[in-house]
mmCIF file of the N, C-alpha and C atoms, coordinates in Angstrom:
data_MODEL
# 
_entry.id   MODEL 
# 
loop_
_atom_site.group_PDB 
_atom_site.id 
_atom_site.type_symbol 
_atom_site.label_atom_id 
_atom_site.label_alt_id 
_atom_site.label_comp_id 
_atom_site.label_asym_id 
_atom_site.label_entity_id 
_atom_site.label_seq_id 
_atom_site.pdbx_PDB_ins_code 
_atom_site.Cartn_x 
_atom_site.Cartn_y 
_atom_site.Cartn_z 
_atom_site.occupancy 
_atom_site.B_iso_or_equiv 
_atom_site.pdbx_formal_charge 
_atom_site.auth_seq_id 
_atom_site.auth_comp_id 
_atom_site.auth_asym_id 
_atom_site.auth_atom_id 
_atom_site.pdbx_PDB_model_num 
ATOM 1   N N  . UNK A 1 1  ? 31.510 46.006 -17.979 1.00 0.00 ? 1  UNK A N  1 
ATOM 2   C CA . UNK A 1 1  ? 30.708 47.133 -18.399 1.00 0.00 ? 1  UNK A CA 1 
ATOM 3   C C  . UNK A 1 1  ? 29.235 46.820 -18.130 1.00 0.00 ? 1  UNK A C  1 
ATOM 4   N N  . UNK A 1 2  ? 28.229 47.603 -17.282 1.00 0.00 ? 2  UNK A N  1 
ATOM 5   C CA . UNK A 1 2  ? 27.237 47.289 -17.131 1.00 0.00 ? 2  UNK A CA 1 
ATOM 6   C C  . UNK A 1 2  ? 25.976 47.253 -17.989 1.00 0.00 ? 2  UNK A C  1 
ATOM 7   N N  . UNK A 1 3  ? 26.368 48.936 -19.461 1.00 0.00 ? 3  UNK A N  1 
ATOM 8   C CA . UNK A 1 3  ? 25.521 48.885 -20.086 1.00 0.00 ? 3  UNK A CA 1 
ATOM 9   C C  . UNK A 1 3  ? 24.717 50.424 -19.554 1.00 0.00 ? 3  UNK A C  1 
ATOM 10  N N  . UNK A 1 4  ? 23.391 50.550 -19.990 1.00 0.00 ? 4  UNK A N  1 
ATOM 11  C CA . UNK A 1 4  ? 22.535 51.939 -19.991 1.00 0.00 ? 4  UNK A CA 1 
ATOM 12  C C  . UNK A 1 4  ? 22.311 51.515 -18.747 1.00 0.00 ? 4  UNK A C  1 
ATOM 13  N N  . UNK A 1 5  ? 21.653 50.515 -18.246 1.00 0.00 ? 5  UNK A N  1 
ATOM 14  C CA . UNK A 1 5  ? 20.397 50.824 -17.275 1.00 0.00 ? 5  UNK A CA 1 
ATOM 15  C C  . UNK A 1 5  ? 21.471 49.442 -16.353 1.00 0.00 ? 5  UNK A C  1 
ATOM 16  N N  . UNK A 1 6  ? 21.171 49.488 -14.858 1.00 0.00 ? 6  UNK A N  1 
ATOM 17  C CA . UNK A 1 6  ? 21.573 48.905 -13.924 1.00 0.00 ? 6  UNK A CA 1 
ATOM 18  C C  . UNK A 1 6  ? 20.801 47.578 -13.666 1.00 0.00 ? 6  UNK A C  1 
ATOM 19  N N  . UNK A 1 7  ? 21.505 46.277 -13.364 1.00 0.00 ? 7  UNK A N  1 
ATOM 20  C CA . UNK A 1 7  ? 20.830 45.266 -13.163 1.00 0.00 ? 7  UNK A CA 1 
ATOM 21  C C  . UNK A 1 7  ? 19.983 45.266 -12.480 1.00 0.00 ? 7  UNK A C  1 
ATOM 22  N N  . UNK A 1 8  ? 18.510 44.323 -12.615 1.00 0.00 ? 8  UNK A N  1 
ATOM 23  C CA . UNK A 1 8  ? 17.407 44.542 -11.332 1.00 0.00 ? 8  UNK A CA 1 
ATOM 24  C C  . UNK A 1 8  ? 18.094 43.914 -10.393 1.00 0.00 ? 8  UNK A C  1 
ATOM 25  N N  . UNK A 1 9  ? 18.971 42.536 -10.268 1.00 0.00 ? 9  UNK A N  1 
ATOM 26  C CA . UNK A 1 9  ? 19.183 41.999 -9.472  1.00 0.00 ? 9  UNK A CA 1 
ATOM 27  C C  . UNK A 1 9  ? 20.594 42.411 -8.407  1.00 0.00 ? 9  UNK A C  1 
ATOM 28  N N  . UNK A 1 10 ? 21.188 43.718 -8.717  1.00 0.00 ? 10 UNK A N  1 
ATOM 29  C CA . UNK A 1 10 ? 22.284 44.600 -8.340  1.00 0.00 ? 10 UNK A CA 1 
ATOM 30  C C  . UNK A 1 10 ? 22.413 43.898 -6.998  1.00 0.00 ? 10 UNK A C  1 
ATOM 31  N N  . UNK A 1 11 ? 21.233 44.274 -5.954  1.00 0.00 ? 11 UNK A N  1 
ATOM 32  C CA . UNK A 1 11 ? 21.286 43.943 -4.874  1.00 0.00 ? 11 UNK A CA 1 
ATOM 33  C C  . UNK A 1 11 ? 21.887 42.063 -4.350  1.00 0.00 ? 11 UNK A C  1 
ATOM 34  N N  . UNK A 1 12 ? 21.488 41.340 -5.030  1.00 0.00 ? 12 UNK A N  1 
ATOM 35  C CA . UNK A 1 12 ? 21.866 40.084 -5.187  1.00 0.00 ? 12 UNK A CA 1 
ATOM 36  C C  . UNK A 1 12 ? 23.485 39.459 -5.055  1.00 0.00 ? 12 UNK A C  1 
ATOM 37  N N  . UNK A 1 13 ? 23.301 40.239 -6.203  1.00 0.00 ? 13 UNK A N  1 
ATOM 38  C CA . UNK A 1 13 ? 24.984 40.383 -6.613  1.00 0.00 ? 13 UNK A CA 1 
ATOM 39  C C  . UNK A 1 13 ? 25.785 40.711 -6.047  1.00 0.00 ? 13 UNK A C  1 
ATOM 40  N N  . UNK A 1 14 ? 25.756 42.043 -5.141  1.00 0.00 ? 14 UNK A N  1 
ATOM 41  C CA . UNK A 1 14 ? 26.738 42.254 -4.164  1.00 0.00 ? 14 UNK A CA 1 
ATOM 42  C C  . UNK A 1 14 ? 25.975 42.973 -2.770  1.00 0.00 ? 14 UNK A C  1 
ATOM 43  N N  . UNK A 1 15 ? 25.975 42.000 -2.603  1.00 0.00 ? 15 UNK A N  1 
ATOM 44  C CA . UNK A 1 15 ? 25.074 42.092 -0.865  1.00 0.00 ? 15 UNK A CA 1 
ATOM 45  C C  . UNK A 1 15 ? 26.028 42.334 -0.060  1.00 0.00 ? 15 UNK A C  1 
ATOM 46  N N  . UNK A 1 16 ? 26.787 42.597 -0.326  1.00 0.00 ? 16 UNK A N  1 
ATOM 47  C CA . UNK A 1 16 ? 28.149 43.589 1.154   1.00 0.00 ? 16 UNK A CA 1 
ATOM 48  C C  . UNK A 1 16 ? 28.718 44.511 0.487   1.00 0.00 ? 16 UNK A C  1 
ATOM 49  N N  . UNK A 1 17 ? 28.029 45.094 -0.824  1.00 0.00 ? 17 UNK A N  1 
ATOM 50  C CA . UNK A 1 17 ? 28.203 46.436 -0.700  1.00 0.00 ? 17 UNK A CA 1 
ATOM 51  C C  . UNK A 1 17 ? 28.025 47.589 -0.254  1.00 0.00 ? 17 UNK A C  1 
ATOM 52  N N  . UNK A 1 18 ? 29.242 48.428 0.177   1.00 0.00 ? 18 UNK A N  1 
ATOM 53  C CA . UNK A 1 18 ? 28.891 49.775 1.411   1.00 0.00 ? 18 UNK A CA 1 
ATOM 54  C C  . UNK A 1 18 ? 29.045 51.186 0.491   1.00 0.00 ? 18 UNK A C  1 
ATOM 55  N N  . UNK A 1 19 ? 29.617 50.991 -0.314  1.00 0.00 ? 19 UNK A N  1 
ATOM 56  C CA . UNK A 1 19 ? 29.897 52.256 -1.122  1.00 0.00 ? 19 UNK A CA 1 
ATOM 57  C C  . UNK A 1 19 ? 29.515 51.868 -2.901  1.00 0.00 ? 19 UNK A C  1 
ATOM 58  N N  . UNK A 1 20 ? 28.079 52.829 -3.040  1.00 0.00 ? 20 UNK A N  1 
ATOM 59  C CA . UNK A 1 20 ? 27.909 53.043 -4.748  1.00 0.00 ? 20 UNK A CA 1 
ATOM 60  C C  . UNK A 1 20 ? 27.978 54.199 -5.569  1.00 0.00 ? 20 UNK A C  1 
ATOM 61  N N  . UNK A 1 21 ? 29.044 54.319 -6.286  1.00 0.00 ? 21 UNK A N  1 
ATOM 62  C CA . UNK A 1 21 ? 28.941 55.968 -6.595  1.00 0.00 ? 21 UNK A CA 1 
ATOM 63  C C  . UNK A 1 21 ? 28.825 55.516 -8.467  1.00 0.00 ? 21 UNK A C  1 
ATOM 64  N N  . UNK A 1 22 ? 27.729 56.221 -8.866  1.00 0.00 ? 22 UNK A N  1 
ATOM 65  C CA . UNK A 1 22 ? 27.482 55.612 -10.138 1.00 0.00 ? 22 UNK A CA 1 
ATOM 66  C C  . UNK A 1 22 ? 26.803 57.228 -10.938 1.00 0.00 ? 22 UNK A C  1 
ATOM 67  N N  . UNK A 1 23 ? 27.096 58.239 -10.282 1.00 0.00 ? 23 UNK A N  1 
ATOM 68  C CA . UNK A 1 23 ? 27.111 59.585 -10.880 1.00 0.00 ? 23 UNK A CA 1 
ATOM 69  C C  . UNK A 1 23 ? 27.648 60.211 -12.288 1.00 0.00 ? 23 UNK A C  1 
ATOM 70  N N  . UNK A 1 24 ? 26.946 60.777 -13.472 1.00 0.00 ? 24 UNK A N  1 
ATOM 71  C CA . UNK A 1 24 ? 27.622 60.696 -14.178 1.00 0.00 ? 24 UNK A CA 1 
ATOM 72  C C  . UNK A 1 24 ? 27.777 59.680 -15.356 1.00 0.00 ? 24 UNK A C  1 
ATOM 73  N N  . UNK A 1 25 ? 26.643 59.123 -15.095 1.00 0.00 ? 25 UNK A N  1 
ATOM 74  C CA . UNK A 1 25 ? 27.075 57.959 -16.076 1.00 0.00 ? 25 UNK A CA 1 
ATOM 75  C C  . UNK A 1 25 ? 26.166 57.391 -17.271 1.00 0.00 ? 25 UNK A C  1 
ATOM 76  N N  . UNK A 1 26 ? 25.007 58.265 -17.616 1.00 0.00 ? 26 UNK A N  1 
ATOM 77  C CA . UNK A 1 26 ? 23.813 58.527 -18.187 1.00 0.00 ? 26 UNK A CA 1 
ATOM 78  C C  . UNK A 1 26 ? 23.190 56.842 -18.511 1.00 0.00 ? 26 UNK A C  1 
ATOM 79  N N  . UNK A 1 27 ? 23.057 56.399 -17.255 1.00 0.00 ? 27 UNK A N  1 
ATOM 80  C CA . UNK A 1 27 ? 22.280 55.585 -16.813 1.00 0.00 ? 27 UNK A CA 1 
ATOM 81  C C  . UNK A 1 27 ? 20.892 55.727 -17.136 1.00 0.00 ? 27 UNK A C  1 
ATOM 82  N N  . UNK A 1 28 ? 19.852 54.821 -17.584 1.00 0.00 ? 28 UNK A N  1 
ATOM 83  C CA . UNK A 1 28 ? 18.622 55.006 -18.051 1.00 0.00 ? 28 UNK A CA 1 
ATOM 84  C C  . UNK A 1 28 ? 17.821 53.604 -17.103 1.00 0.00 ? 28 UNK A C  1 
ATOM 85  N N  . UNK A 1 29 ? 16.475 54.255 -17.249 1.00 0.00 ? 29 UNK A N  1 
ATOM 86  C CA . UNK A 1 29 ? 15.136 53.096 -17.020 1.00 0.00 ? 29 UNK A CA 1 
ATOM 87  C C  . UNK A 1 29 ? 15.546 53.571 -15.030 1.00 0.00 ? 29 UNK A C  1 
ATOM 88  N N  . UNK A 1 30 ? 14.923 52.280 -14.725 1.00 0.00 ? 30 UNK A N  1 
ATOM 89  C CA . UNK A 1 30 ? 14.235 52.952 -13.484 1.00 0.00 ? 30 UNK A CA 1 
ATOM 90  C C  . UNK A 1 30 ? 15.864 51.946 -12.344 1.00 0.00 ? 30 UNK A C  1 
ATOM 91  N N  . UNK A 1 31 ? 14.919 52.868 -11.133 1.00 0.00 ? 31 UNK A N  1 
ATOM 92  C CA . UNK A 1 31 ? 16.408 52.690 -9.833  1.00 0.00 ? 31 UNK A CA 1 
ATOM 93  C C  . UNK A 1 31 ? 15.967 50.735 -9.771  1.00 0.00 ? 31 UNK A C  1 
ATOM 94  N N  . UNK A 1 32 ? 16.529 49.596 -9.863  1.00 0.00 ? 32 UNK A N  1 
ATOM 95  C CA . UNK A 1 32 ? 16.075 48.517 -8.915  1.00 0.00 ? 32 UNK A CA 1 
ATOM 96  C C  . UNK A 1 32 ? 15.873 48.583 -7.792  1.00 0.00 ? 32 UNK A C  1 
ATOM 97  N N  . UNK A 1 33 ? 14.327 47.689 -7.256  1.00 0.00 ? 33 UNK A N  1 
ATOM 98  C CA . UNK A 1 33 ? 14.485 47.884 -6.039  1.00 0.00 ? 33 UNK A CA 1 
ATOM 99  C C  . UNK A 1 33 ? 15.415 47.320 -5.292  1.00 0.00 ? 33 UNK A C  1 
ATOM 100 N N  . UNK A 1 34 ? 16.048 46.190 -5.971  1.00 0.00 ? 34 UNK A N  1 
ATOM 101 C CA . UNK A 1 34 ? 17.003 45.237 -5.057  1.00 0.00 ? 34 UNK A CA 1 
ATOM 102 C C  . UNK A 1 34 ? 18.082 45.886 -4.731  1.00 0.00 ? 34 UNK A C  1 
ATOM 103 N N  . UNK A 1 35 ? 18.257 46.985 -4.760  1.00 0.00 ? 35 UNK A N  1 
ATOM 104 C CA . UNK A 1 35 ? 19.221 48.049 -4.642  1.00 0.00 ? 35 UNK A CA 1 
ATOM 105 C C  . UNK A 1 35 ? 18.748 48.587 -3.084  1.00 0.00 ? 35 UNK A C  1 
ATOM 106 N N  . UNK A 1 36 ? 17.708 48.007 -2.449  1.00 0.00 ? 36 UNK A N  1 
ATOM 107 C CA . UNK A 1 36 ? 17.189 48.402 -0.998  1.00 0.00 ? 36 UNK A CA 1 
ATOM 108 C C  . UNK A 1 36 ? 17.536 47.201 -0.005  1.00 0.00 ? 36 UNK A C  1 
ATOM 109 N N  . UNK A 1 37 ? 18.299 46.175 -0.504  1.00 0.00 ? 37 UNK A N  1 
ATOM 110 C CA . UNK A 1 37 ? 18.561 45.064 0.093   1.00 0.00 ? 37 UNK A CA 1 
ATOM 111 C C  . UNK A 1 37 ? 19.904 45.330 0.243   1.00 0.00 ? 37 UNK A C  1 
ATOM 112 N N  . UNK A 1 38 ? 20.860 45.918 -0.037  1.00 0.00 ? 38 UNK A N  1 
ATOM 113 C CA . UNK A 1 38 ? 21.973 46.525 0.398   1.00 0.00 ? 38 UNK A CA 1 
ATOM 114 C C  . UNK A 1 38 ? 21.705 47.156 1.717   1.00 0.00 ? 38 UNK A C  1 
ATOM 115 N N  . UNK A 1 39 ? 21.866 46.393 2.729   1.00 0.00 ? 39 UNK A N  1 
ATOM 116 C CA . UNK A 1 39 ? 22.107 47.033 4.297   1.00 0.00 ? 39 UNK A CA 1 
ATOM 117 C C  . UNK A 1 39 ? 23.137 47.795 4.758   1.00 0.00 ? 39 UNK A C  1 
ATOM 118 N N  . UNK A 1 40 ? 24.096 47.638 3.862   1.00 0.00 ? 40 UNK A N  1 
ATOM 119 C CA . UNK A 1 40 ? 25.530 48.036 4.568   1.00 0.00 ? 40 UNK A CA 1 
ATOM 120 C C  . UNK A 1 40 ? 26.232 49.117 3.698   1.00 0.00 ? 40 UNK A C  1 
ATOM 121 N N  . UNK A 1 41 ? 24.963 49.872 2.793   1.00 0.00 ? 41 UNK A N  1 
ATOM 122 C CA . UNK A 1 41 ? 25.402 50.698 1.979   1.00 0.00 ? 41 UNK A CA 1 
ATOM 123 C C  . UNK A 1 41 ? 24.903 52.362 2.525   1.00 0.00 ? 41 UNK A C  1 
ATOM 124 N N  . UNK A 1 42 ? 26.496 52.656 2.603   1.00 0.00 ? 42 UNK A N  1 
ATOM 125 C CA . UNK A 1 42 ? 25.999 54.238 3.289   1.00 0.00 ? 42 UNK A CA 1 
ATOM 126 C C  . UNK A 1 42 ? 25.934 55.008 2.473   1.00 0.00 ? 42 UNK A C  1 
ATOM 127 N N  . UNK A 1 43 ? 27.138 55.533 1.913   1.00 0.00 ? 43 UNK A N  1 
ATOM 128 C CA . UNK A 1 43 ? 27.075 56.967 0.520   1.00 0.00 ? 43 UNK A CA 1 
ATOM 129 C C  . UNK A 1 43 ? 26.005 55.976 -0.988  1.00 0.00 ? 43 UNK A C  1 
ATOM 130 N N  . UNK A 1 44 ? 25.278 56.566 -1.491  1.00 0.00 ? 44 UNK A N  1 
ATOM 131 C CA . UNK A 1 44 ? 24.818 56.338 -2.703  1.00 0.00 ? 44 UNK A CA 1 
ATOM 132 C C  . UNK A 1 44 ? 24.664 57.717 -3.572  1.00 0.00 ? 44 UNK A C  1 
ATOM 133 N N  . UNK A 1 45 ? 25.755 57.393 -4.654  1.00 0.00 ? 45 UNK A N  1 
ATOM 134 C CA . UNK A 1 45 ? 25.357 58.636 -5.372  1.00 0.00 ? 45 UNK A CA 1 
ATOM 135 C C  . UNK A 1 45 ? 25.092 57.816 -7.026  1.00 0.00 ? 45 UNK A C  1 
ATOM 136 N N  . UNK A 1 46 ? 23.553 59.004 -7.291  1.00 0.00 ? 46 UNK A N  1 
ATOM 137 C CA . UNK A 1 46 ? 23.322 58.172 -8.317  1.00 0.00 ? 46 UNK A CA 1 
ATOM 138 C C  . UNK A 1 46 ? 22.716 59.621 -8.830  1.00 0.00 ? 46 UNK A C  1 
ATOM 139 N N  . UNK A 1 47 ? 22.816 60.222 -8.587  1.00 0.00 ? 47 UNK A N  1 
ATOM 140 C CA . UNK A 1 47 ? 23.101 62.041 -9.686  1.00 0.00 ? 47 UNK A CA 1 
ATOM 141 C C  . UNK A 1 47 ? 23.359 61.981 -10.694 1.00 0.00 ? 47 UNK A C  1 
ATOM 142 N N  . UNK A 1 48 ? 22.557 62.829 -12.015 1.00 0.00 ? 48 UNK A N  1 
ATOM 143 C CA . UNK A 1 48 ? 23.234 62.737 -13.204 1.00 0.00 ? 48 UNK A CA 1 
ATOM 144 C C  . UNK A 1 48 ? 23.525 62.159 -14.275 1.00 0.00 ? 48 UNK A C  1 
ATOM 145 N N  . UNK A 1 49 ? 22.198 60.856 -13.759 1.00 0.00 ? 49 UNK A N  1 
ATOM 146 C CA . UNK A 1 49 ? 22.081 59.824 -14.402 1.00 0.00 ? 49 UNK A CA 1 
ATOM 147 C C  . UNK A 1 49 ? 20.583 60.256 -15.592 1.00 0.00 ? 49 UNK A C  1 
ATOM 148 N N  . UNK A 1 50 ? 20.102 59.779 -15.985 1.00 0.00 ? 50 UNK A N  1 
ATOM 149 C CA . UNK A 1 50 ? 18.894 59.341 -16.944 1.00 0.00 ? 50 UNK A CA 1 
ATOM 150 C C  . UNK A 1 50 ? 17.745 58.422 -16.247 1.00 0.00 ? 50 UNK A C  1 
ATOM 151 N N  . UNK A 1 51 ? 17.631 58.588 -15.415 1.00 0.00 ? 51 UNK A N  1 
ATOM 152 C CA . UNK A 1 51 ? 16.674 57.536 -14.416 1.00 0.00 ? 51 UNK A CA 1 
ATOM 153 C C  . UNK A 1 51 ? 15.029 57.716 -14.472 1.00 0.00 ? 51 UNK A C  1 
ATOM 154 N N  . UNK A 1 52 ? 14.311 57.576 -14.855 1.00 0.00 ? 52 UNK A N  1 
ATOM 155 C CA . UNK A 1 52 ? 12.331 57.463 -14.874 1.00 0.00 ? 52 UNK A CA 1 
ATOM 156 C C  . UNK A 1 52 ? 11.957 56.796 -14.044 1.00 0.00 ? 52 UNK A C  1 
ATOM 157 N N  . UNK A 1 53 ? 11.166 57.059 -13.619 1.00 0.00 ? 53 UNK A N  1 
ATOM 158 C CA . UNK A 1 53 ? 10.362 56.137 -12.803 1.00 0.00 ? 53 UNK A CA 1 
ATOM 159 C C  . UNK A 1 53 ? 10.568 56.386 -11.124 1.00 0.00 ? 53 UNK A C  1 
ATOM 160 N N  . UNK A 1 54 ? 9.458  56.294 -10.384 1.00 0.00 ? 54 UNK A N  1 
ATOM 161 C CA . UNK A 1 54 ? 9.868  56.503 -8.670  1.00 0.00 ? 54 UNK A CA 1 
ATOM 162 C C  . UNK A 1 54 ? 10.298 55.631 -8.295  1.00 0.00 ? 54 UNK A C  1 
ATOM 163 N N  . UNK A 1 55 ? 11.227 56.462 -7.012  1.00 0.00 ? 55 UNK A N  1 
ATOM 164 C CA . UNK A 1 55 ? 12.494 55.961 -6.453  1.00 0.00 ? 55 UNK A CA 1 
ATOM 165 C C  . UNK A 1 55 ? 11.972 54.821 -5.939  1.00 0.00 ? 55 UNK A C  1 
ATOM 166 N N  . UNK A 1 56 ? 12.104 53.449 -5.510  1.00 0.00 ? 56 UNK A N  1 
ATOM 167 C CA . UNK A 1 56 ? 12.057 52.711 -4.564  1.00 0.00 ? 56 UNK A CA 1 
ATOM 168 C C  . UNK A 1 56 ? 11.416 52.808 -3.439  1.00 0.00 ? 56 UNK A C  1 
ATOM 169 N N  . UNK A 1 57 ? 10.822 52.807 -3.061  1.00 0.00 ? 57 UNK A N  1 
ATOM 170 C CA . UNK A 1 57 ? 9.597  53.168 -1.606  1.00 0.00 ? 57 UNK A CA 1 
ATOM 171 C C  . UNK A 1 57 ? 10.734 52.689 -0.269  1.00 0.00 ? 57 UNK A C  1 
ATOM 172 N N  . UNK A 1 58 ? 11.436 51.601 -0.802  1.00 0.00 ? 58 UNK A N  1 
ATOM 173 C CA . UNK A 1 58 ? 11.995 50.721 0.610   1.00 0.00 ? 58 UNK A CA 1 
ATOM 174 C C  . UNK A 1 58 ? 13.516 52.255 1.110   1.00 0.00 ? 58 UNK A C  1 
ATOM 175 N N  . UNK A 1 59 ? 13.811 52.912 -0.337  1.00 0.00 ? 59 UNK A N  1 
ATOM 176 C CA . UNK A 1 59 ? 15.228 53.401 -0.378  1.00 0.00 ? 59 UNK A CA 1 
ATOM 177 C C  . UNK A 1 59 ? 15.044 54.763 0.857   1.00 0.00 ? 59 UNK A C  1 
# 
């Protein structure tokens, strides 16, 4: 279980992830940027969440 808000270090963690669908899930606090170090990630759905703060500049 991840909890409200998404790890900063997401990207770290799974660096050959291609698919994030995390819609729906009243997610809070802001996007990580390490979430832009995912190269191999095509669909991202992150809709629907509770999210503040601007998106990532790199995303």
């Amino acid at each position: 279980m991840l909890g409200k808000v998404l790890p900063s270090n997401i990207g770290e963690v799974f660096p050959n992830l291609i698919e994030l669908r995390l819609q729906n899930n009243k997610f809070e606090g802001s996007i990580p940027s390490s979430i832009s170090t995912l190269t191999k990630l095509t669909p991202l759905y992150l809709n629907d969440n509770k999210f503040e703060g601007p998106i990532p500049v790199s995303l």
